[in-house]
GUKOLMAR-667616 format. One record per residue (C-alpha): residue number from 1; residue in three letters; chain; z, y negated, x. Coordinates in nm, 4 decimals, m for minus. Layout:
BEGIN
PT;NUM;ALA;A;Z;Y;X
...
//
This chain:
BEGIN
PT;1;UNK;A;10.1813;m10.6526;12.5107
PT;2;UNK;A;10.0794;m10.6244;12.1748
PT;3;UNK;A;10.2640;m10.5030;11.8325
PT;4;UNK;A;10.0532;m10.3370;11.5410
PT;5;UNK;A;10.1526;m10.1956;11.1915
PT;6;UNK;A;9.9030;m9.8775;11.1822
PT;7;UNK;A;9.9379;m9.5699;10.9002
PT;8;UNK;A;10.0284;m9.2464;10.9774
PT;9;UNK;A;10.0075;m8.9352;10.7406
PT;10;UNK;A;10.2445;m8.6996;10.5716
PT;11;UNK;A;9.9486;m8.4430;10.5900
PT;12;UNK;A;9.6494;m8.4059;10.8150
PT;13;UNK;A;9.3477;m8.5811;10.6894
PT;14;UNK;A;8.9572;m8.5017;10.7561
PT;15;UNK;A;8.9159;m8.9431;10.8103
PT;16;UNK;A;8.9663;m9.1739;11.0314
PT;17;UNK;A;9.2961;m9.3322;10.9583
PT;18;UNK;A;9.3099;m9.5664;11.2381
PT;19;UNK;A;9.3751;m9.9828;11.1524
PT;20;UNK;A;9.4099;m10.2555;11.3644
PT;21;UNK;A;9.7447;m10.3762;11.2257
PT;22;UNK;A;9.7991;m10.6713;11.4751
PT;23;UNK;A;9.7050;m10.9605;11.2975
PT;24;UNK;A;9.9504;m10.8418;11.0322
PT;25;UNK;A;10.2104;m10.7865;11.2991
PT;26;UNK;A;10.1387;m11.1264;11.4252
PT;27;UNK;A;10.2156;m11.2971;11.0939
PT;28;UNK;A;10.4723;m11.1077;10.9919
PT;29;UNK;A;10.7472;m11.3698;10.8707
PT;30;UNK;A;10.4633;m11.5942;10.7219
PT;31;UNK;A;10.3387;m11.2799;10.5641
PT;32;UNK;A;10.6940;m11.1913;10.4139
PT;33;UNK;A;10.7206;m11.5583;10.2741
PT;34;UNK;A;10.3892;m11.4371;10.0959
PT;35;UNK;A;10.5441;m11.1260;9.9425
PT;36;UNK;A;10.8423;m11.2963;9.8616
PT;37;UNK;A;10.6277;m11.5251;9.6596
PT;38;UNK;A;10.4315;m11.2812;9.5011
PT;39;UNK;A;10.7078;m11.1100;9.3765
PT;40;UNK;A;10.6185;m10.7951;9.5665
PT;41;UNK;A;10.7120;m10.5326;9.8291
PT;42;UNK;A;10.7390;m10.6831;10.2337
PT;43;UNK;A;10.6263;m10.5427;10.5307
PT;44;UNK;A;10.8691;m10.3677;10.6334
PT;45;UNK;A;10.9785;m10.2153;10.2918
PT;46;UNK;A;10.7085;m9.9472;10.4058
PT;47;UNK;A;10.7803;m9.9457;10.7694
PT;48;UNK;A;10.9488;m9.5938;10.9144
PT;49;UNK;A;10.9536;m9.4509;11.2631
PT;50;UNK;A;11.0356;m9.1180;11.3577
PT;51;UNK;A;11.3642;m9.1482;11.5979
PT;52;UNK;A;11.1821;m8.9951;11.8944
PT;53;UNK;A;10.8819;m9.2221;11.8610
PT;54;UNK;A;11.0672;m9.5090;11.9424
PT;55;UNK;A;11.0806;m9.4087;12.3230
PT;56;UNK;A;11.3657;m9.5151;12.5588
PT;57;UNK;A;11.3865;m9.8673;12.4624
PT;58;UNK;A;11.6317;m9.7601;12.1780
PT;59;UNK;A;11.9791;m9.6616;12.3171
PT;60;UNK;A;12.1924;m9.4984;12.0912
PT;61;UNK;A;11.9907;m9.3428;11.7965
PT;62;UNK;A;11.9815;m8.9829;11.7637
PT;63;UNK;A;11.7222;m8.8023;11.5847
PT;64;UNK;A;12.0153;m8.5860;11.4355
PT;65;UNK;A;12.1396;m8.8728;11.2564
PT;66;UNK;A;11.8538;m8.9971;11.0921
PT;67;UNK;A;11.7740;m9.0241;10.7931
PT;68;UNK;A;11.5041;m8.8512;10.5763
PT;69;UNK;A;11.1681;m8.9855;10.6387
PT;70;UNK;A;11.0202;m9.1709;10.4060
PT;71;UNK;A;10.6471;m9.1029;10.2676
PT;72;UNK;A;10.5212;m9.3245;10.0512
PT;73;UNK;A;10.2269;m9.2590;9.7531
PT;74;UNK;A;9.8887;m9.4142;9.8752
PT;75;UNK;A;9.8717;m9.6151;9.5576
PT;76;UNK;A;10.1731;m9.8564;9.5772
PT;77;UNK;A;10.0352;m9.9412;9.9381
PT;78;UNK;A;9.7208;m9.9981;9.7948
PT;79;UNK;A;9.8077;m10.2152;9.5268
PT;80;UNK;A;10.0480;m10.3724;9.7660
PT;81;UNK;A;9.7341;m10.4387;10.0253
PT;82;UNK;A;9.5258;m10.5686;9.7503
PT;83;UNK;A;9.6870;m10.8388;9.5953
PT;84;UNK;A;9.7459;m10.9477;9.9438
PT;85;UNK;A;9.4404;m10.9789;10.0040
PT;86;UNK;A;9.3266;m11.1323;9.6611
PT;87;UNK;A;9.6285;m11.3717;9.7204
PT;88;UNK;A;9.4774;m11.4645;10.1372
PT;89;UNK;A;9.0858;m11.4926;9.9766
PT;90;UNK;A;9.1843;m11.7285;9.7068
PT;91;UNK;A;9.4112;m11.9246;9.9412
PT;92;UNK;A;9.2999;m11.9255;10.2939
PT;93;UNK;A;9.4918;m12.2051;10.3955
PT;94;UNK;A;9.8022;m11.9722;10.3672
PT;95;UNK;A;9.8125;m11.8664;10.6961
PT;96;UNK;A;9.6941;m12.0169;11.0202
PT;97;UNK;A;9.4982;m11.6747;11.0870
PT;98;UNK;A;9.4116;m11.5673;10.7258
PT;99;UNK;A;9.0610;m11.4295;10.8691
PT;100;UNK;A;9.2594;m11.2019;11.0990
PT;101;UNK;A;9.4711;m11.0596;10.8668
PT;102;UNK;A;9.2458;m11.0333;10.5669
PT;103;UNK;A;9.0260;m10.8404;10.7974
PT;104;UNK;A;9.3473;m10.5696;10.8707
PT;105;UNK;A;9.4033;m10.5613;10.5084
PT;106;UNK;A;9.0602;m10.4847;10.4417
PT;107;UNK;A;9.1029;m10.1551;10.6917
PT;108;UNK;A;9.4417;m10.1020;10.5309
PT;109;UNK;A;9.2970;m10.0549;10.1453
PT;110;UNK;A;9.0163;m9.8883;10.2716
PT;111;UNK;A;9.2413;m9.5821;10.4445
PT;112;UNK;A;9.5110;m9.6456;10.1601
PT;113;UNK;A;9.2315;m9.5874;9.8829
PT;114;UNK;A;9.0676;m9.2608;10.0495
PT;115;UNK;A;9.4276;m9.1386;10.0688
PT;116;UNK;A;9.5091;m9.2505;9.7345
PT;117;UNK;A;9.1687;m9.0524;9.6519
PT;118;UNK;A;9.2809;m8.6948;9.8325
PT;119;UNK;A;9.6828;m8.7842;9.7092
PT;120;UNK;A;9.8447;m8.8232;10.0616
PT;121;UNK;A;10.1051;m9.0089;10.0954
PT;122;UNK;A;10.1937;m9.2554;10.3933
PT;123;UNK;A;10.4667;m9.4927;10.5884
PT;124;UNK;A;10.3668;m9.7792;10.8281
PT;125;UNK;A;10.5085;m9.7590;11.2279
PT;126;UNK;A;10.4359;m10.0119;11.4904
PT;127;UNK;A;10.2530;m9.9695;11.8158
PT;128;UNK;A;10.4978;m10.1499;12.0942
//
């Protein structure tokens, strides 16, 4: 089995939105020590799932009792994603799969920017 961050949309868009998100998944704690470093927003700071998407491997949630979902404007993603990736190109060495994951984050600025360009906004979830 394998985990992926991909973006979804507040609003339909007329693009392909699709990333592969599993490298990131993958180095997700190294990738937080990263942010932490940076001085900027984690991983899961944009992560939200609806309630029902989670299937029946959550016991107890109720859709009722959620909270508002949270959207998020294209460009804080993107300027999240890209000094990521500036960060992984000048330092390679950071992670043991840098190639891996700068290739996601190249897909992720590429959607984030074209929905930055048309003013959608946007939350991760994660493909179980």
């Amino acid at each position: 089995m394998s985990v992926a961050y991909f973006i979804t949309t507040e609003d339909e868009v007329d693009f392909d939105t699709f990333v592969n998100g599993k490298a990131i998944a993958r180095a997700g704690l190294d990738l937080d020590r990263v942010c932490r470093r940076l001085g900027i927003q984690e991983i899961a700071d944009f992560y939200r799932q609806e309630v029902e998407d989670l299937g029946e491997d959550v016991e107890g949630l109720d859709a009722d009792d959620e909270e508002e979902t949270s959207w998020f404007e294209a460009e804080e993603g993107l300027n999240w994603a890209l000094a990521l990736l500036d960060h992984l190109e000048e330092n390679p060495g950071e992670l043991e799969q840098s190639d891996s994951v700068i290739e996601d984050l190249k897909e992720y600025v590429e959607v984030l920017g074209q929905l930055e360009a048309d003013g959608v906004r946007w939350r991760l979830e994660m493909d179980l």
